[in-house]
N, C-alpha and C positions, 0 to 999 in steps of 0.2 A: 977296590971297593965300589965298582961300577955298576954292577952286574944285579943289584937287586930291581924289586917295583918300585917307581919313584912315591910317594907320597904325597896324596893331593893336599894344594894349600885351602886355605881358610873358605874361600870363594869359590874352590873347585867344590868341595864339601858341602856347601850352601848351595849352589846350584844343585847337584846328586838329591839334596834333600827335599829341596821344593820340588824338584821331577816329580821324585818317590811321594811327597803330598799330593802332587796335584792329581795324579795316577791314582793314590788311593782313594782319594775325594771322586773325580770321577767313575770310579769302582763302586764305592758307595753309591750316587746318585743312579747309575745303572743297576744296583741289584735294588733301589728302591720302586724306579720304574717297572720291571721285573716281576717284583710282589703286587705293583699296584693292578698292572697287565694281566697278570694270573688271576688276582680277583676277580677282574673283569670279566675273563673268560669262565671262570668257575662258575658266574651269577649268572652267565648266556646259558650256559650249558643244562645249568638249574631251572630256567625257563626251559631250554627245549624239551627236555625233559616232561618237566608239568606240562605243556602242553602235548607233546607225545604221550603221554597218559589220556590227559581229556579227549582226545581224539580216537585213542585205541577204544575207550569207555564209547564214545560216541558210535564210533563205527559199533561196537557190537550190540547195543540198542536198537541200530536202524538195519542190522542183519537180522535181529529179533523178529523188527517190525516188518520186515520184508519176508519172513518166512511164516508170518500170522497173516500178511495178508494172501500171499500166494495158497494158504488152506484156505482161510476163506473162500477166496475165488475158486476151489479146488471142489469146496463143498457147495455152493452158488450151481456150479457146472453139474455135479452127480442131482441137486434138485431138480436140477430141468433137464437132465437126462432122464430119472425117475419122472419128470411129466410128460416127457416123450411118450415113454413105455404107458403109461398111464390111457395119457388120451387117445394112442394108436390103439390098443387093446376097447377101451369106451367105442372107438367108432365101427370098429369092427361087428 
């Protein structure tokens, strides 16, 4: 009758137990960590986000305004090229 698993006593049980508590408790406080970390990250993300927006929106405003002023300057240039041709033709 030797030959089986012994059977833990009272104390060996209680030890096993508190392991398995404290392990779970520790399990616990790390998937609470976990959730709190991820919020963390989700809320950053949520900012980079909104500002990668205001910045896209920005940037294309001031490629707007930089393609209104380069006609400007475009139509500026044909006026005083037309007063070239102008007052070369006058002196003539």
């Amino acid at each position: 009758m030797g030959g089986g698993t012994p059977i833990p006593d009272q104390s060996e049980r209680t030890r096993d137990f508190d392991r398995l508590e404290a392990a779970v408790v520790a399990l616990a406080d790390q998937h609470k960590r976990a959730l709190k970390d991820n919020e963390s990250l989700r809320r950053a993300v949520e900012e980079r986000d909104r500002r990668i927006r205001a910045l896209e929106a920005e940037t294309l405003e001031l490629n707007q305004r930089r393609r209104d002023v380069a006609k400007r300057i475009d139509d500026l240039l044909a006026q005083m090229d037309q007063l070239d041709v102008e007052l070369g033709s006058a002196g003539e």
